[in-house]
N, C-alpha and C positions, 0 to 999 in steps of 0.2 A: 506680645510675642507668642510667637506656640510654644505650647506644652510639647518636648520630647525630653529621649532620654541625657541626649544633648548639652541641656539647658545649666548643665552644672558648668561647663566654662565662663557662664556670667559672674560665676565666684574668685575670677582673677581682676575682673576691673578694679582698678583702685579708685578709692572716691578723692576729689582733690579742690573739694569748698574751700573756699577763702573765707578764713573766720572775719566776724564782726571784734572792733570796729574798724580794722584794714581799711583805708579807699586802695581802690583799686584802679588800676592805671593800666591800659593796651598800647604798644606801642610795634607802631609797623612800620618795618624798612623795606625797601624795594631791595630785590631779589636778583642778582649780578645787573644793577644798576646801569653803569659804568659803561659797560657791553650796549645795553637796550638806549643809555642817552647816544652813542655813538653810530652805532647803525640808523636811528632816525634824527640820526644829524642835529641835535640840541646845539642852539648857543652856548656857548662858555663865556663866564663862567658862571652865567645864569641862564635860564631861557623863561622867559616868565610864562610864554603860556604854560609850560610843562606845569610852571609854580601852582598856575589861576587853577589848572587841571588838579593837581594835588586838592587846593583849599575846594573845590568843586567835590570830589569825593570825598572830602572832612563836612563838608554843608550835608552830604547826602547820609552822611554815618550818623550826623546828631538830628536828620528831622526823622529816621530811621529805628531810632534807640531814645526813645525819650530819658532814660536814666544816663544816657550821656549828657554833660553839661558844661563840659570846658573841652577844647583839643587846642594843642600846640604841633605848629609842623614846620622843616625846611626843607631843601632838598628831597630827597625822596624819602621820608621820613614825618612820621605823625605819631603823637599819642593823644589817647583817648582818657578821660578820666570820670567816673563812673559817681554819681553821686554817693553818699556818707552811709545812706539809709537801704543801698538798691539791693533790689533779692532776683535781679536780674540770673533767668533760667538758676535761682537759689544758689548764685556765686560761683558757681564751679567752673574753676578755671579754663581747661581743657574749653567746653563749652562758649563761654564769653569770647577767648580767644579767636576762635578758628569761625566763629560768627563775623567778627567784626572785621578780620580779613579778609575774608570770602567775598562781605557784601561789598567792601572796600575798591576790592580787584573786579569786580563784575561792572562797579557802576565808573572806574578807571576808563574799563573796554566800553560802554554804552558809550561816556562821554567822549570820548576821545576826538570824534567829527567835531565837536561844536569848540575844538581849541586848535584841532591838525585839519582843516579845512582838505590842503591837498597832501597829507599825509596818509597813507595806509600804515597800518601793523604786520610789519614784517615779520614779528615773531610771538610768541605768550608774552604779556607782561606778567611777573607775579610778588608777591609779599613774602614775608615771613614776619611772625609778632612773636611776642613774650607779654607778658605779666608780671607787675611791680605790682606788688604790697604793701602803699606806704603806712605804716603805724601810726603815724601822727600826721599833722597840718605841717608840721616843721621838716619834715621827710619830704610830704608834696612839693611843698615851697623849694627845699634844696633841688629835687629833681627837675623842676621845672625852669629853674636857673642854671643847672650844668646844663639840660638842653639848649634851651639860649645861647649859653656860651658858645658851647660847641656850633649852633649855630653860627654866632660873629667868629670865631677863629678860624672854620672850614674854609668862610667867603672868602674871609680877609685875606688866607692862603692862595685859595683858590683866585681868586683878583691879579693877584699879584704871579701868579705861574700863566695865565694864561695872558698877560700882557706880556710877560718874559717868552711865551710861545710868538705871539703876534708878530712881536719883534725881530723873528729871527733867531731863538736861542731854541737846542732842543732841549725834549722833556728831561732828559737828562741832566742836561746845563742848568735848566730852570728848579729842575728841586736841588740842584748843587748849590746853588747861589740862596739859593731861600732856606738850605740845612742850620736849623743852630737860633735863627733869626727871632727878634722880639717883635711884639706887636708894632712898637714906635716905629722900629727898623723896618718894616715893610710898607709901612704908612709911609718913610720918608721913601721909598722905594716909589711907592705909585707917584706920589707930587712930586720926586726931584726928574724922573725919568719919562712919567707920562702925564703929568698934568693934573691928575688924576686926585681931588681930596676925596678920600673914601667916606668922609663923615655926607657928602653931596648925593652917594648913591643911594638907590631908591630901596625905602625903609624893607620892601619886602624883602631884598635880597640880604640884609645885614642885619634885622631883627626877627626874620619870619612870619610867622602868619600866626592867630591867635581865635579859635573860634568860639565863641560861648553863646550860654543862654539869656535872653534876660526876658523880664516880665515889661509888656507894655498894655494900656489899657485902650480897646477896642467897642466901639458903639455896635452895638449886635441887634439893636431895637429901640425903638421911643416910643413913648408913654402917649397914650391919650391927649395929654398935654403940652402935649410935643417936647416935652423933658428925655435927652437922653439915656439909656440905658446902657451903663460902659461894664464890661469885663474883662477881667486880666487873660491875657495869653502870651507864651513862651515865643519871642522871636531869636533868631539866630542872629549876632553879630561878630564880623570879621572885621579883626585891627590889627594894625603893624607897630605894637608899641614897644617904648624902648627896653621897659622893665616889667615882663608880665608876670614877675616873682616879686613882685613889690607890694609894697602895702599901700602908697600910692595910686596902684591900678588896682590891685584886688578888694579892696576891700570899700573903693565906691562902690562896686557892685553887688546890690542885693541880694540877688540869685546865687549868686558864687558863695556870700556869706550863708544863705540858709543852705544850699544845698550841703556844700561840701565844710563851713569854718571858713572863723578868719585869720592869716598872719598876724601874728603877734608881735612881729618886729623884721625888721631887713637882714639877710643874708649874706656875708661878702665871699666869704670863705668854704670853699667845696673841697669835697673826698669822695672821688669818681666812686673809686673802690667801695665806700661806705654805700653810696647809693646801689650800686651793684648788687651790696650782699640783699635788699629786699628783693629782690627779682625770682619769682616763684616757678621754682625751677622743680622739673621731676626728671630727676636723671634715670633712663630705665635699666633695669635691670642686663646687667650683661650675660652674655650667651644663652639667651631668650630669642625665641620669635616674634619680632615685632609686626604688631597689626595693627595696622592704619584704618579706621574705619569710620566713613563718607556719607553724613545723608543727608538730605534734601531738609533745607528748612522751609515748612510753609507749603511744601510739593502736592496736599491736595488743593488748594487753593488755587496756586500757579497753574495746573495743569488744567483747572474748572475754567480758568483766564483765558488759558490759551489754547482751548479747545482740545484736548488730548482726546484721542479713541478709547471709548470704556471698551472693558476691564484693562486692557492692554495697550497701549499705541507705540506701533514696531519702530517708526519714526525716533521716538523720544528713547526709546531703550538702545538704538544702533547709536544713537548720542549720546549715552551715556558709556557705549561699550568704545568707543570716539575717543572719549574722555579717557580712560581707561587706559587705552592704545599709547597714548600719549604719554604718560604718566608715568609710562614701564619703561616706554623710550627716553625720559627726561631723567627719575633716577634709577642708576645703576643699581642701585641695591635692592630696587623690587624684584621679587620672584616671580613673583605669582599675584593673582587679583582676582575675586569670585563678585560681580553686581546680580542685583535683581530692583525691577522699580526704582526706585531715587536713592539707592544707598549703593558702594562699592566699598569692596575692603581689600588692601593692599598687602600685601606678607611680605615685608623687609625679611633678607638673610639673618641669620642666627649670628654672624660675627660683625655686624654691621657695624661701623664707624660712625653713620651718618650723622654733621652736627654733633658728634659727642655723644650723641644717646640723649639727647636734649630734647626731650617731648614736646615742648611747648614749639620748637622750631621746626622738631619733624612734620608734626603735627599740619602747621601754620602752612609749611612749603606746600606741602602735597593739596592739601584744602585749596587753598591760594590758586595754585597751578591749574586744580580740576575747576576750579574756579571759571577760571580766564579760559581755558580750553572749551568749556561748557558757552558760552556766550559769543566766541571766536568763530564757532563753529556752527551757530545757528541755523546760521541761515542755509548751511548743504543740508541739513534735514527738514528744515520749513521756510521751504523758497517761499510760500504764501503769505507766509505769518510773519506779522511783526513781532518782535519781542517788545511787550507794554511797560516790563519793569524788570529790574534787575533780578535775577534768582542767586541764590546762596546756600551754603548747607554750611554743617558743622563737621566737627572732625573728633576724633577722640584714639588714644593708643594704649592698647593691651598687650603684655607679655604674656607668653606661653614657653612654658621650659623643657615642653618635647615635641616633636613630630607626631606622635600619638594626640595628645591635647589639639593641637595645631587643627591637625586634620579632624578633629570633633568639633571645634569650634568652627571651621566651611562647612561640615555636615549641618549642623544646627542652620545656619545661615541656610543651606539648601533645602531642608526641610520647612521651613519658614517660609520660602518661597513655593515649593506645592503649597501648604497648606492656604497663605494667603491668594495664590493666585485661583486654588480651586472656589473657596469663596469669593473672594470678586467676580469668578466665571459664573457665578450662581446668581449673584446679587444685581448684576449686570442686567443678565439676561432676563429678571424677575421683572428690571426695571422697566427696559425696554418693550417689556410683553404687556403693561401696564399699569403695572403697582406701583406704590409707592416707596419711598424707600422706607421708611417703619414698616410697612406692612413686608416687602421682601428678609426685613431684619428677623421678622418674627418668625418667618415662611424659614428660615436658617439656624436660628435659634437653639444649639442645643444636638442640631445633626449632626453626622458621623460623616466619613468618607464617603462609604460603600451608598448612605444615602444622599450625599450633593452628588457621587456620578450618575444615581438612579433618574436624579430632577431631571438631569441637565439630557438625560438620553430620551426617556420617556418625553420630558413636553418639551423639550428642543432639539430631536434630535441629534443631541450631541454627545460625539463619544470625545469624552475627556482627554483618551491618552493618544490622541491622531490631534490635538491640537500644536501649535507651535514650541518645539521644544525648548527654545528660548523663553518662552511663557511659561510653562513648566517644570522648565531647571534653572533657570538665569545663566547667567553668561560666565564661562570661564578665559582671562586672558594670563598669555605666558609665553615665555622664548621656547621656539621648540627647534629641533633641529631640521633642514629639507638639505637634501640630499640630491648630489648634481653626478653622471657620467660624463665622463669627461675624456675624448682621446688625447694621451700625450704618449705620442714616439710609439705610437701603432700597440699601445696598450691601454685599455679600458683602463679607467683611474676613478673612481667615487668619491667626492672631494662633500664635504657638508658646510651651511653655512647656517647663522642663529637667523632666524626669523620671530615675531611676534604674532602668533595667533588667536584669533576669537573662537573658543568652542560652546557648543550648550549641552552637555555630556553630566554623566551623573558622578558626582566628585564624590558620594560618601562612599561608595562600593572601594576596596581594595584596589580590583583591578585597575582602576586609572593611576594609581600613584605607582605602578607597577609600573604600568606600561610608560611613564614619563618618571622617572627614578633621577633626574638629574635635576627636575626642579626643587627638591628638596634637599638637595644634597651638601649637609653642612660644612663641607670647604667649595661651596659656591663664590664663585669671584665675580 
């Protein structure tokens, strides 16, 4: 990061490790679901490619995270579970979270053609997760068995309303009749009315999906003597078994016992509630400005992939300001949003409701969404270009307890963006003119301002401050107001309406929050 004077708003982040010896558990649910199965017209009260789609992005999370080693999922719904031992990005929750949803949702949208053939995406899909802490093997175990359940009860529900739909009964009728009902009673409901024994349907829809690791041994080479040479490697497999909180199932497998422990005994009896209270929650602080903040994991790598324009490519930054657009438009409670390069940060209102103040799920939305918008959207900014693999980023949320703070901490951020971009303009052009890049590292090493604008003018021609002001200041997004004349009844009438605009304007000076006094305004609705 740069040194300014800035730089003391980093002393509001909270740190929020997950102590040892916690296992750790992600669990993602789809994000107004319900809506997104409806509009692309899903089966009821399955559709299994949606299902094979879910376990397709649970395949692509565990060969992605190798300290992932078990996932459990149904409906739109997965948790991840993190080996015993893992210092995955050193536990911290915020981080792990908004990883694993990100990449979740991105490889959702990749995949999507090879299960909805002639389906399009009519809208974002997106996530939200949380974080369980389970203390013990006995915690894992119950969690993994309320899932289950919850699995078998939803279907069992759901089977039986949308047979009662089929039928002729409305949605109203059909939860009227199923109010109150027991498991047996809906059982007799499917066989006495439609034929139907629910124990015949197929294991994925009434046990779910179960993803894990296991070790198998692979011939990699033979010997001289033509004796093989085998080594172990981690395969993925997916099962639909009945009890995957069993000691039965868990504890043949070797992988599951070293990585994470083994059950000790069987489970019958659950307390939703109990399991609930692990769930690593950071409620944020109230009547704070909440800030959401966006960055690119892996983004010099992706961008080396995918050819981006050194130091800048205008392309990937209008997709990122895309992203952005979007994200103001999706929650009401964003204000404001400052991006530069692969990070964005979002300023929630000061009275925000959102989710409760629940970090892990503000969090998780927002990431998720810029996610899915990021990937949705490719292809208007690189008609050329394929996308080779998923991109992702992480997410993390800071409070600030004034408009003073607030506005230091987008100065910092906009000061960070000169600073880095004037070195990259330097490092860039070093390259390009022949060096290496140690050797341009050296050629920078230690300069000041006043000498990266000397380089760049003197042996390139280049004046700094005529380069693109979005390169320079990054991008500011936010509802501004435009203003319309309007004749009614032979009177001029000026009537205003919100718009959301892009600007690249210098956000630390006074003057701008002057001139725009309503984006900050703490009874903003």
């Amino acid at each position: 990061m740069a040194n300014s004077k800035y730089e003391y708003v980093k002393s509001f982040e909270v740190q929020d490790e997950i102590m040892l010896p916690n296992l750790i558990v992600v669990r993602v649910d789809g994000r107004d679901f319900n809506r997104f199965s409806e509009v692309h017209e899903f089966e009821k009260p399955n559709d299994e490619r949606a299902l094979n789609l879910m376990n397709a992005c649970a395949f692509a999370v565990l060969e992605e995270f190798p300290d992932i080693v078990f996932a459990y999922g149904f409906s739109d719904e997965y948790s991840f579970i993190f080996k015993k031992d893992t210092k995955f990005y050193q536990r911290r929750a915020s981080k792990i979270n908004s990883l694993v949803v990100s990449f979740f949702t991105s490889v959702y949208i990749t995949k999507w053609k090879e299960f909805f053939l002639q389906k399009d995406l009519m809208f974002h899909p997106s996530f939200k997760s949380r974080v369980i802490c389970c203390a013990t093997m006995e915690v894992l175990q119950t969690y993994i068995l309320w899932r289950q359940r919850a699995c078998h009860l939803e279907n069992l529900f759901n089977t039986c309303f949308w047979k009662l739909i089929g039928c002729g009964k409305s949605q109203k009728e059909a939860k009227e009749m199923l109010e109150g009902t027991q498991k047996q009673e809906k059982n007799e409901i499917l066989f006495q009315q439609f034929g139907v024994n629910y124990k015949d349907l197929p294991s994925i829809f009434r046990q779910g999906s179960c993803a894990f690791k296991t070790e198998v041994e692979d011939i990699v080479k033979y010997k001289e003597n033509g004796a093989p040479v085998k080594r172990l490697r981690k395969k993925i497999t997916l099962t639909h078994s009945e009890n995957v909180a069993g000691r039965s199932f868990w504890n043949v497998h070797p992988c599951l016992c070293k990585e994470l422990g083994h059950f000790e005994g069987d489970i019958s009896k659950i307390n939703p509630e109990y399991i609930k209270s692990f769930q690593f929650e950071n409620n944020l602080m109230p009547s704070t400005w909440i800030v959401i903040r966006v960055d690119g994991c892996h983004f010099h790598r992706f961008s080396e992939v995918h050819e981006f324009e050194k130091p800048n490519d205008e392309h990937a930054l209008n997709l990122m300001n895309s992203c952005a657009v979007a994200v103001v438009e999706e929650f009401n409670d964003v204000v404001f949003s400052y991006g530069v390069s692969d990070e964005y940060s979002f300023v929630l209102k000061k009275n925000s409701c959102f989710y409760e103040r629940h970090a892990s799920e503000i969090v998780s939305a927002i990431v998720s969404f810029f996610s899915s918008v990021y990937v949705m959207k490719w292809k208007l900014y690189f008609a050329q270009k394929e996308m080779k693999y998923p991109p992702y980023f992480d997410g993390r949320a800071v409070c600030y307890p004034s408009i003073d703070i607030l506005q230091d901490y987008l100065a910092w951020r906009q000061v960070d963006c000169h600073i880095n971009n004037q070195y990259n303009t330097c490092f860039w052009m070093l390259v390009k003119s022949g060096k290496s890049k140690s050797e341009a590292q050296n050629c920078l090493k230690g300069t000041q301002t006043q000498e990266k604008n000397g380089l760049l003018s003197c042996q390139f021609g280049i004046d700094y401050n005529t380069l693109p002001t979005m390169f320079r200041q990054g991008s500011s997004v936010f509802w501004d107001k435009e203003s319309k004349t309007l004749l009614s009844n032979d009177e001029v009438v000026e009537k205003f309406r919100k718009k959301i605009v892009v600007e690249h304007c210098n956000i630390i000076e006074k003057s701008f929050w002057k001139a725009h006094p309503s984006i900050l305004e703490e009874d903003n609705r």
